[in-house]
N, C-alpha and C positions, 0 to 999 in steps of 0.2 A: 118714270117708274123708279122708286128708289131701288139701291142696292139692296139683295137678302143680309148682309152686312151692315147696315147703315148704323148708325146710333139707335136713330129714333126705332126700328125695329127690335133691339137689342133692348134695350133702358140701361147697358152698360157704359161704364167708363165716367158716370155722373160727374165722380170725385177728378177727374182725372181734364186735365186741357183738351181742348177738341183735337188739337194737331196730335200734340203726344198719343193720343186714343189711335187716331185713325192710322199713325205709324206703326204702331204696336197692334193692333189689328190686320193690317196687310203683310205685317212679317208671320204673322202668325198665321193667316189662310196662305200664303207662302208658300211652307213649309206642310202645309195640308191639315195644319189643326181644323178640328171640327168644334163648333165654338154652338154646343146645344142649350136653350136657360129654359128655364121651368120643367127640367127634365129629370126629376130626384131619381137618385141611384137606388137601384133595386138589388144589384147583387156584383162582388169581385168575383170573377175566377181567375186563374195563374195568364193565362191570355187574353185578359181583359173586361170588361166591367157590362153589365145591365144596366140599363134606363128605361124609366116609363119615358116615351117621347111621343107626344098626340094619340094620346090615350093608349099605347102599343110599347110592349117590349123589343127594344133595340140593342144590340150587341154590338160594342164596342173593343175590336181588337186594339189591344194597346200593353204594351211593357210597363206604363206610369198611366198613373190616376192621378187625378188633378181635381180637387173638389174645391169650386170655388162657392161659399152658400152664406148668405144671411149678414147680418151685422149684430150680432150677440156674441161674446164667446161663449162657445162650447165647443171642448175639445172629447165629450162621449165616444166618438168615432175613434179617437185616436187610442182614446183608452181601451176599448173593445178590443181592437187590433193588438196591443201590445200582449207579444209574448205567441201570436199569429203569425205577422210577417217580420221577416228579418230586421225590420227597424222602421220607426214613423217620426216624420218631422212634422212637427207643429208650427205652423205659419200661420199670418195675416188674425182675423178676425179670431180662430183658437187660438190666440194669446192675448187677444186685447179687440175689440171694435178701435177699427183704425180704416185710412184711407187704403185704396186697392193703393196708390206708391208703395206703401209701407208693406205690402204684402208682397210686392213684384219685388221690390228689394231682396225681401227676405227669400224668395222663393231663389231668386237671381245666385245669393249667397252658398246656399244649401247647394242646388245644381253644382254648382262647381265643385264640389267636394263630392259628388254621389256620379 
C-alpha cells in the first residue's frame, strides 16, 4: 500500500527530482505540516485559514498561510490583502510561472527575514 504521502498520490513535486521531493517532503510531515491539494481556500481568520477538503469545510489553525496554486501568474490575492494584513510577499508563480525550485528559494529567502 502506498504512503498517504507518496508522489503518485499527491501529483506534486513533478518539477522537482524524486530524492529532492521526497527529502523536502518528510522534513515537512516532520515538523507536522499538513500538506492538503485540491483543497481551495475558503476563508483567513487571525488563527488560521478554511478549506473546502472532500467536499467539507475544514479549519486550519495556523499563524502562516502558505498558498501554493496554479502555474499562471496571478497575484489578485496578494492584491486584495494589501493594505488588510500587515504585509504580503509575492512568491513562486505570482511573479512569473516558474519551477516549484524557484519558489522554495524564494519562499526560503523571505522566511529569513520574517
Amino acid at each position: 500500500m502506498p504512503s498517504p504521502f507518496s508522489l503518485e498520490n499527491f501529483g506534486l513535486g513533478r518539477e522537482v527530482e524524486a530524492s529532492t521531493y521526497l527529502r523536502l517532503r518528510d522534513e515537512l510531515v516532520k515538523h507536522g505540516v499538513q500538506i492538503l491539494v485540491n483543497s481551495p481556500l475558503y476563508e483567513i481568520e487571525e488563527n488560521g485559514a478554511y478549506v473546502v477538503h472532500q467536499s467539507r469545510l475544514l479549519f486550519l489553525k495556523a499563524d502562516t498561510v502558505v498558498l501554493a496554486i496554479g502555474s499562471q501568474s496571478d497575484n489578485k490575492l496578494a492584491e486584495q490583502l494589501n493594505g488588510i494584513v500587515a504585509k504580503v510577499h509575492i512568491i513562486g508563480d505570482s511573479v512569473e510561472p516558474r519551477t516549484a525550485v524557484h519558489a522554495t528559494l524564494e519562499a526560503a529567502r523571505i522566511a529569513r527575514h520574517i
